[in-house]
N, C-alpha and C positions, 0 to 999 in steps of 0.2 A: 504494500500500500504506500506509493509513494507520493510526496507533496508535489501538486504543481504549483505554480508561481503565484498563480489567485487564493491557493488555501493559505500559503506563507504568509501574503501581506494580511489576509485577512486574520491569521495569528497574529503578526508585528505588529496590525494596529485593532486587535481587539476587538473586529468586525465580524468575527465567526461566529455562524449561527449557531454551531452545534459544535462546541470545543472537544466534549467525550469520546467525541466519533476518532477527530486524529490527536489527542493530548493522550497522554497514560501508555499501557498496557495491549499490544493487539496481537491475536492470532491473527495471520494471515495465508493468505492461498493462492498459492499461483500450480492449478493444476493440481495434482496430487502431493503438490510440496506445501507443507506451511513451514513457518517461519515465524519467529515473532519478534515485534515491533518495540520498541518504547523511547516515547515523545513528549518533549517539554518544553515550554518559555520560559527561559528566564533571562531576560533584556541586561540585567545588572549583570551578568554572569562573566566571568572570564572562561570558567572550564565549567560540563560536569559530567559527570559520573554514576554509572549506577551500579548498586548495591545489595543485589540477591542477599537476601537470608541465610547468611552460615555458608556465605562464599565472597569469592576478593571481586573489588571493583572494576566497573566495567568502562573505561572512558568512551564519551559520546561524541558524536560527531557534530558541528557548528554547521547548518545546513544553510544558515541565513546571518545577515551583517543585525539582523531583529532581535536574535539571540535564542532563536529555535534550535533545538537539541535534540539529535536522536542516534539512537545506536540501533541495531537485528541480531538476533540471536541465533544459533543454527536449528534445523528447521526440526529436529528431534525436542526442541526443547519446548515444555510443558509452559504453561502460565505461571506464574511464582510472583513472591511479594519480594518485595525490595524498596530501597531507601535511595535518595538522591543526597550525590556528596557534592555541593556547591560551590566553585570558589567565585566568590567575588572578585570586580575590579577594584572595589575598597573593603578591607575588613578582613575579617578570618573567617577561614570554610566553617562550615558548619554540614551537617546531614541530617534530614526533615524525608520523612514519608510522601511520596508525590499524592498528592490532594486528587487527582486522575486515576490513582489505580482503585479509589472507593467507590464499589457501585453506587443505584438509587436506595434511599432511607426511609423515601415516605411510605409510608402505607396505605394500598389501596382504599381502606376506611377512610380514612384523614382524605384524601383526593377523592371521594364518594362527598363526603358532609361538607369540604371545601365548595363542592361545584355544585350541594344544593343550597348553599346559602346556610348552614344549620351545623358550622361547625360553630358551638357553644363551648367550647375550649379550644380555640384556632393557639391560643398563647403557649398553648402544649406543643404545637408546633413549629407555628412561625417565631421569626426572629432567628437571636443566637441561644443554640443550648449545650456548654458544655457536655461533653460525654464522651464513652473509650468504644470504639469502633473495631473488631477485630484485634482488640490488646492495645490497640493505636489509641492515645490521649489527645483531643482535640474539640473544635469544638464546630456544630451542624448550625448553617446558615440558611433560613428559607423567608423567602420576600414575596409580593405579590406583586407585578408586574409585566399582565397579558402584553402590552401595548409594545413595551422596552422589544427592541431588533437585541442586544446586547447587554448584559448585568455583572457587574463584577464586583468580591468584595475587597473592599482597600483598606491596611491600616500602619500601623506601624513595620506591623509583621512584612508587611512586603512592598515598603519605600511608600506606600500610598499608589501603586503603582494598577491602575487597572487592566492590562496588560497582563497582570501572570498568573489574577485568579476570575479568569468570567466562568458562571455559574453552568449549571444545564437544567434546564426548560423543561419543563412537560406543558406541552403543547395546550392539549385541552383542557387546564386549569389555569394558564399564566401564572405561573408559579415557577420560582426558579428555587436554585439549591447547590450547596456545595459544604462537602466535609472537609475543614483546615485543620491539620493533624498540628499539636504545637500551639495552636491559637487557645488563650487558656481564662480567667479570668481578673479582669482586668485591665484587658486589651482593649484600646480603641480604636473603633471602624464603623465605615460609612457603604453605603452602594452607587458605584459609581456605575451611572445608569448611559445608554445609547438608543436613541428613538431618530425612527424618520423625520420625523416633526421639529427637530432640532440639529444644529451645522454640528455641534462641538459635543460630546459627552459631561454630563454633569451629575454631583452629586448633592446627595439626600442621608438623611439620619434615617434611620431604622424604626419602622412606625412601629413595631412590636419590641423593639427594647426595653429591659427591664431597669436600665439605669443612662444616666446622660454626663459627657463633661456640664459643668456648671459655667452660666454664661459669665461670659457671648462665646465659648466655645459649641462649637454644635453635633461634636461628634457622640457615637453611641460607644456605650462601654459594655462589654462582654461581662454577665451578670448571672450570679446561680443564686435561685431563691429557695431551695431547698433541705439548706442548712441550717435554715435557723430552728431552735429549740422553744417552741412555745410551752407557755408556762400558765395558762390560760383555761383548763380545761374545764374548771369549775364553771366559769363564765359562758363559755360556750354549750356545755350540758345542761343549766338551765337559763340561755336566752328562747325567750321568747316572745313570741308576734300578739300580745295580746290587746286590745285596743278599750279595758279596760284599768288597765294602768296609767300609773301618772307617767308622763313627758315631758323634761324641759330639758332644753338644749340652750345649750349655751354658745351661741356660734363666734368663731374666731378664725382669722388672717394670720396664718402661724411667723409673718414676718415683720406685722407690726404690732404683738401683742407685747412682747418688750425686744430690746435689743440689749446685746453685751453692753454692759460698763455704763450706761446711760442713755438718753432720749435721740442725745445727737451721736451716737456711735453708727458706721454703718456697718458692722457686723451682725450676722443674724444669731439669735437664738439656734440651736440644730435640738434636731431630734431627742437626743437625750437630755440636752439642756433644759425643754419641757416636759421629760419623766420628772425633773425637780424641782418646778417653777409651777408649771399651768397645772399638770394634773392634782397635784396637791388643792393648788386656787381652787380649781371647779369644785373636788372634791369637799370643801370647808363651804361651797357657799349650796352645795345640796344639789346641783344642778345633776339630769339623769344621764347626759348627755352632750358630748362635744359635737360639734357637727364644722367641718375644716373647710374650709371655700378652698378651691379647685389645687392638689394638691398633684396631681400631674405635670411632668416639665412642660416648663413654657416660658420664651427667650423675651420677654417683658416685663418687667419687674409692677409698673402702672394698670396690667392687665387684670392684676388681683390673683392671677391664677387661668383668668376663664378665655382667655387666646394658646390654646393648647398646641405643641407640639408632637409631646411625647407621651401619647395614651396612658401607655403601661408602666410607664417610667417615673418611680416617686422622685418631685425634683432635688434636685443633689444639694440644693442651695442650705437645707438643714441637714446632710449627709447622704448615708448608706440606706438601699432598701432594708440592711437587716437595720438599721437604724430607725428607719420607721415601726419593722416590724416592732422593735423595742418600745416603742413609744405605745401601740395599740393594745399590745402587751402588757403595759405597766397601768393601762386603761384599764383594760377589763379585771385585771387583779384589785381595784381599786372600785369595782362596780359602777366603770363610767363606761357606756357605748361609745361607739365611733361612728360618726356620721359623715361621709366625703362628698361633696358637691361633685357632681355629674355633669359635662358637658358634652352630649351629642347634637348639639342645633348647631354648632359651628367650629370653626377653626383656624389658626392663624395662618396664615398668607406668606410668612417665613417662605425662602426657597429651598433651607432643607429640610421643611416639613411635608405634608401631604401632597399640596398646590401640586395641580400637574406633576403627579409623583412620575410616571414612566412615562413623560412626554402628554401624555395626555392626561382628558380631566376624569382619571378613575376613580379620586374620591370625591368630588364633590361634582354636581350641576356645570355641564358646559355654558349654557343660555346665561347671562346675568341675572335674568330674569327667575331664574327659579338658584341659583349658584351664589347670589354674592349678600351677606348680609350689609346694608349703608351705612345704617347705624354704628354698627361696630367694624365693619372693615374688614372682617372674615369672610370665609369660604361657607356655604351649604352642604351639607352630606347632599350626596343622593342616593336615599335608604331607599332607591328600588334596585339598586347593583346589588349582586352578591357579596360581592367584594367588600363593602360597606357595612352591611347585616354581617357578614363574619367578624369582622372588623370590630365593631360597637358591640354586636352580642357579647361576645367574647368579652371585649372588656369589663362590662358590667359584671360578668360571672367572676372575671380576672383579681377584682376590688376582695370581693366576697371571700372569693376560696386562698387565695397569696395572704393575703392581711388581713383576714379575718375582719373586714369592716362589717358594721353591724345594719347598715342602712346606706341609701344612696338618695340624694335630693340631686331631682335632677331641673336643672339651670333652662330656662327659657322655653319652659311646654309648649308657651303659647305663639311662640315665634315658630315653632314647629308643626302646630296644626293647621295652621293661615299661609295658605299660597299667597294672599296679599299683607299677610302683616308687615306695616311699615312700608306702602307701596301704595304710589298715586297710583290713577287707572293710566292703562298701556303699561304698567310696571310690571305685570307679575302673569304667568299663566295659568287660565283655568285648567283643572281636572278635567278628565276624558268625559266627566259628567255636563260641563260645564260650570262648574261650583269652585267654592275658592277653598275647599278643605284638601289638605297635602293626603290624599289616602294612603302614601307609602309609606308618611312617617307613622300616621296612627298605626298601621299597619304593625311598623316595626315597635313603637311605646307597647303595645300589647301584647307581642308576641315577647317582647323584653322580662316584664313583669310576668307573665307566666313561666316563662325560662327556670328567673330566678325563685319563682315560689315552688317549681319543680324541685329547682338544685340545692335549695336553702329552704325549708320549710319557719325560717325565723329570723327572713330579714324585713326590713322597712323600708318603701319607698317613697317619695315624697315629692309634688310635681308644685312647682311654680307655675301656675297656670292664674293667667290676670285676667283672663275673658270669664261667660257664662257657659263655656263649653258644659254638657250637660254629662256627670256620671264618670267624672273625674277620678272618682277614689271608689268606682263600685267596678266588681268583677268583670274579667271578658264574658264570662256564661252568658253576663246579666245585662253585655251592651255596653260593658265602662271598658275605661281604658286599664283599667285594672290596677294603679295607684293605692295606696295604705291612706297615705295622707295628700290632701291639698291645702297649700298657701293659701288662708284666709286674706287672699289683697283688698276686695271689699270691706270688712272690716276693718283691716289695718287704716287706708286711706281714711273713711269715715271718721273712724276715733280720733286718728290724728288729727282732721281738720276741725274737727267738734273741739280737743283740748286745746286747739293751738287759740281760740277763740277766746276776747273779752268774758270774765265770767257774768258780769251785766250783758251780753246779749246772747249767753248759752241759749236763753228761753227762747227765742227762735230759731233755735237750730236744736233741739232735741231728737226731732225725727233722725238725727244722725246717728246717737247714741243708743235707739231703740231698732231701728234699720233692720239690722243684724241679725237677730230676735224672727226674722218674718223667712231667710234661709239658712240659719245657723246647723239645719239639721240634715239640711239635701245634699250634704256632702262630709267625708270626715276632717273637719276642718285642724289644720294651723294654725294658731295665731302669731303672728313674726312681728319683732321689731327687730329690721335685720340689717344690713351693712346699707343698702341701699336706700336707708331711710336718712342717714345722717353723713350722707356727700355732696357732690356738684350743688350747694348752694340751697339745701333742703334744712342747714342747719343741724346740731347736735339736740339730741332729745332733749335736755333741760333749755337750750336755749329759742326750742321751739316754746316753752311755756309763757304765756302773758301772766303781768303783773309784776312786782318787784321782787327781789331773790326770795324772801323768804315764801312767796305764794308759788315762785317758778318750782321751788322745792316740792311744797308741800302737792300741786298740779303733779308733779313726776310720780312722786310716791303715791297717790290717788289713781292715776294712770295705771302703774304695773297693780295695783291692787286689781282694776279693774279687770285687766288682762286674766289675772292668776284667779279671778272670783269666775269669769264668761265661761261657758261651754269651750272645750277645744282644746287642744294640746299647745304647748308654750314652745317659745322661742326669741332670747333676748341677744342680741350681738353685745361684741366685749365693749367696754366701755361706758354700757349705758349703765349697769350695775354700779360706775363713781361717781355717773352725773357729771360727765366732760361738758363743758363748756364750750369748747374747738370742735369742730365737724373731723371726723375722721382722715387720718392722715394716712396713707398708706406707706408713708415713707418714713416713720417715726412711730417709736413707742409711743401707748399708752398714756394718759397727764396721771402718773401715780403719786407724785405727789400733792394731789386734790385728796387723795385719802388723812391727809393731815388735820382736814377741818372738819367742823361734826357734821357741818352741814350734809358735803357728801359720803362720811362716813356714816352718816345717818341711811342714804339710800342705799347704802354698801348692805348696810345691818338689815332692813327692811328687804332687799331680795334677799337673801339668808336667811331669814324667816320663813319670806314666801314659800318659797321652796319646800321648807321643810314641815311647812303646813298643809299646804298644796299635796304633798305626798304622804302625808299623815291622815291627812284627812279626806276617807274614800267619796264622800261625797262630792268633793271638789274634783276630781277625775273618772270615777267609775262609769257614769253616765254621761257621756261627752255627746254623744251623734243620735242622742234620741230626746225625741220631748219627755219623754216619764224621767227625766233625769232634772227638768229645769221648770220653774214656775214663777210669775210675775206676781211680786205681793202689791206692787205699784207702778205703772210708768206716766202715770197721767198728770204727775206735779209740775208739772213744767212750770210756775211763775217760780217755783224754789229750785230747779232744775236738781232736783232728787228720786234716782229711781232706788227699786227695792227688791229681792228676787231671790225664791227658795232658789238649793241646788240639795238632789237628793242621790242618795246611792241607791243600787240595786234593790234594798230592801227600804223601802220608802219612808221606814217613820225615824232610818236616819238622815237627816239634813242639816244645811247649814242655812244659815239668813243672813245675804249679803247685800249690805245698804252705802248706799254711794251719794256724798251730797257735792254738787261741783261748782259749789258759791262759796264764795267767803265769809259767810255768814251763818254761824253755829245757827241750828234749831234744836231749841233746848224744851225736853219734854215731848217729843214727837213720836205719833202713836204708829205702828205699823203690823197689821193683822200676820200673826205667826200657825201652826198648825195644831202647835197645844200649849193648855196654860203649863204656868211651875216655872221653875229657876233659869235662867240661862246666863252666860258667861261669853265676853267679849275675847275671841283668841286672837284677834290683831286686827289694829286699830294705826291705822298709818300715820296720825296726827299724835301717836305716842311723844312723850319726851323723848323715849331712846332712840328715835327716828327724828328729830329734829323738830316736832312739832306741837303745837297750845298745848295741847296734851287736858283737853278738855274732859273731865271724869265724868263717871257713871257711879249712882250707887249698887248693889246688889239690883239686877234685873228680872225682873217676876211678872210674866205674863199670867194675863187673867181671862176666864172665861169672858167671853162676848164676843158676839163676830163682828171682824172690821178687815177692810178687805178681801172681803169674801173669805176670811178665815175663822177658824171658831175661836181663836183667843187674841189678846191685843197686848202690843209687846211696849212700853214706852221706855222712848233713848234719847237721848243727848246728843245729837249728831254733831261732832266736829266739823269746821270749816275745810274746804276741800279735802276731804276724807274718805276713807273708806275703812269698814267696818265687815268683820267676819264675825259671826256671833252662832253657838252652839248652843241648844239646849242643855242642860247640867242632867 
């Protein structure tokens, strides 16, 4: 089998279709004679040589000024493994296994579930995976890349040089692959890709990598996630999905929640540095749940996280995958979940990320029109590729089973079911229906969430979703998208703009505070006060409060009462628990030293309360997503702008009575019909002293028979000025 001139150059410059056919190892036939072959690039080469197993080396012949190399063997001789002795034109020989003489690795399975769309572990195979191949130590490289004429892996290991490792193809799944014997972990490499559609060959980071240089470097690093020793097993034996439990999440930016050495330091926190900083925090203030904004690599530090690069890849900027593993680790041993922000609605536009990964646009939307989000400047998936659904599926399963994350919020639902969200007309295309709903993605949100309730019977998913899309958080069986929970935006907005309001003109705006009250129940709601409420000019929670400090106080703390007293599972971002003054910074800690004054150490104290009343007390959680759990003892005072409202547990005759006055103006003596007479006791009371506030008293509380309220006993309080009040029967 000899080279003609067109196979050479097309070796020399890397334009070989099919490198396996003349690189490695060949029997050959001429007639009744074979023979055998063995053929190699290597351009940096001065000499080399080959090296049968338990026999002396074989020098090769320079067939080309390219640096092709081959020797023949006589014609009795069998196929055999051997080694390549390589001298360089700079450096010392060395001898490596030729990467050509490893057959194919993938398994028919894996190229079955790849080409329907329905590999739900593709991360088992694509990427880099360390492993020993016939005794040989190395490490299996597999990319997606139908479109790519040419794929090669480059990295240190071999000058960066695309040239002396292009991959081989299996046709009917565009998928390439190549075993690098030596390649270990640690190594960094990239694909250095070759398309029609482009003059020059270019390269791309590794969309299935498990780890990344830390920017602005862009390469992927050879990564085994298999090692680490979890410690976890408690936590994981008994988590579970149940939706009568309490929930509060505490969401955080793991690079502006503090920084080394101070505010203005620009080193981050890493991973372990919050096994003894953050987990402890969350831990002391009762929260159930950390929940991490987008914790995937991604080469912008202002993006927050949510302009992703590198799927699978936890970003290096706080360390090691096993580094995080430590961190989720030292989570669950401390009885706190892990919640990671999910971004499949887009992606960033970097050139060594997705964007026209093999020349063309295989992962995301070619049209603009259905491919480019404006608003943020990313790429569109196009979840009706295979390539895409293996892609995403997989990684959501990826989160779950690698790191044990306990739930996934996934980031911008509703940019995802809207052909037109954020699109004048002529902006965007309709469905084959003519309609503006994206059916591929619901498609894929459904087919995601049943995956993962397959493969995890006790994870949590949680959809940002800001429209009325109908059945958000109910089953596929039953027509929903199949979601745990949805972001209550409706409410959030409402309340907000109802507190941010004079409390002399609440009385015209109550309808905002009762709203809620009319769909609280047609979905399983979240309640969020979350990173997006306190940037671009939306103002920091307490500075959103009208009146002067001490009523912006006491407004805050009346607010999170209300949150922690409503129907729905909680959700505060970091900083709102000191009462920051400063709209969130991404590029700077935390204002921790605002915990100096009582003021905000007052609201410090009052969520640490919360929390830990909230989860103490079933009736405040147990019935969240049904009416038999909630009842109105009042909402109709609007000139005092005071409502009133049972919350009961499963077993109804236990409850709480939670009363909210949002005036400055104590009503002292104020009757409110409760469920039965006899004793009751105020469990927190936000206008406390030890929260900063009048700290206006109550004597012994003793409801009496008579109906009022449509109840059969009448309860009379003391209601503190912007307050709120949780009160138990004794």
């Amino acid at each position: 089998m000899n080279l003609d001139k067109g196979q050479i150059v097309a070796l020399e410059t890397a334009s070989h279709g099919n490198p396996f056919a003349v690189l490695g190892l060949h029997v050959v036939s001429s007639g009744k004679k074979k023979s055998v072959i063995v053929r190699t690039i290597q351009p940096h080469a001065e000499s080399v040589s080959v090296l049968p197993d338990g026999k002396k080396a074989v020098p090769m012949e320079k067939v080309s000024d390219g640096g092709v190399f081959e020797c023949s063997f006589p014609r009795n001789t069998k196929s055999f493994k051997y080694s390549l002795v390589i001298k360089p034109t700079q450096g010392d020989t060395y001898t490596i296994r030729d990467p050509y003489s490893f057959g194919p690795l993938l398994s028919e399975f894996d190229l079955q579930l790849w080409g329907e769309g329905n590999h739900r572990k593709a991360y088992e195979t694509m990427g880099a995976h360390p492993m020993e191949v016939d005794g040989v130590k190395g490490t299996r490289f597999v990319v997606s890349a139908p479109s790519a004429t040419r794929v090669s892996v480059i990295g240190s290991f071999n000058d960066w040089d695309g040239r002396r490792n292009p991959m081989r193809k299996y046709h009917d799944q565009g998928l390439w692959e190549i075993f690098l014997p030596e390649v270990t972990v640690g190594d960094a490499y990239k694909y250095e890709i070759k398309s029609d559609n482009f003059a020059l060959p270019f390269k791309k980071a590794d969309p299935y990598a498990f780890y990344a240089e830390k920017r602005p470097n862009t390469a992927s690093i050879v990564a085994d996630l298999n090692n680490y020793k979890w410690e976890d097993e408690e936590w994981m034996s008994k988590r579970t999905k149940k939706f009568d439990e309490a929930l509060s999440i505490y969401e955080v930016h793991l690079g502006s929640w503090k920084r080394k050495d101070g505010e203005t330091a620009p080193e981050f926190l890493t991973y372990r540095d919050m096994v003894e900083q953050l987990v402890p925090y969350v831990k002391d203030l009762g929260f159930t749940h950390i929940e991490i904004l987008p914790v995937a690599e991604h080469p912008y530090d202002p993006s927050w996280g949510y302009q992703i690069t590198g799927y699978f890849a936890a970003t290096s900027r706080f360390g090691t995958p096993e580094d995080f593993m430590y961190f989720v680790d030292a989570c669950h041993k401390n009885d706190i979940g892990v919640i990671v922000d999910w971004v499949p609605a887009h992606f960033a536009k970097d050139e060594h990320g997705l964007r026209q990964f093999d020349g063309t646009h295989l992962f995301e939307h070619a049209d603009p029109r259905q491919g480019e989000h404006k608003d943020w400047g990313t790429c569109i998936f196009n979840f009706g590729r295979t390539e895409v659904q293996n892609f995403l599926l997989s990684n959501a399963v990826f989160w779950c089973d690698k790191y044990h994350i306990d739930g996934l919020r996934v980031d911008a639902v509703a940019s995802m079911l809207y052909l037109d969200y954020s699109r004048e007309e002529g902006e965007w295309i309709p469905n084959k229906y003519g309609g503006r709903e994206n059916l591929e993605a619901i498609a894929f949100l459904k087919k995601t969430n049943e995956v993962l309730n397959q493969e995890f019977d006790n994870i949590v998913t949680f959809a940002e979703e800001s429209t009325s899309w109908p059945m958000v958080s109910k089953p596929t069986y039953l027509g929903g998208l199949g979601f745990d929970y949805k972001w209550n935006m409706g409410w959030m907005n409402d309340t907000l703009k109802y507190i941010e309001i004079d409390p002399i003109f609440r009385r015209y705006h109550h309808n905002q505070l009762t709203f809620s009250m009319i769909y609280a129940f047609t979905e399983n709601f979240m309640l969020p006060f979350s990173h997006d409420e306190v940037v671009h000019m939306k103002k920091a929670m307490l500075s959103k409060m009208p009146g002067d400090d001490w009523q912006k106080f006491a407004n805050l703390r009346l607010l999170y009462t209300y949150m922690y007293a409503h129907p729905g599972k909680k959700l505060l971002f970091m900083g709102n628990e000191i009462a920051q003054w400063a709209e969130w910074n991404s590029e700077a800690q935390l204002d921790w030293p605002l915990l100096k004054y009582d003021s905000h150490k007052g609201v410090h104290t009052l969520v640490k309360d919360l929390n830990k009343i909230y989860t103490e007390n079933a009736p405040l959680h147990q019935v969240d997503f049904d009416w038999s759990g909630f009842e109105w003892i009042d909402f109709s005072d609007i000139d005092n702008s005071i409502v009133a409202f049972l919350r009961y547990s499963e077993e109804k005759k236990d409850f709480r009575v939670c009363i909210f006055n949002f005036t400055p103006q104590p009503q002292m003596g104020y009757r409110f019909g409760v469920p039965k007479a006899g004793p009751y006791e105020i469990i927190l009371n936000s206008d406390s002293k030890y929260y900063g506030g009048s700290n206006v008293e109550n004597d012994a509380l003793v409801a009496t028979e008579g109906q009022w309220h449509n109840q059969p006993a009448t309860l009379t309080v003391n209601v503190p000025p912007l307050s709120g009040l949780i009160i138990k029967p004794v």
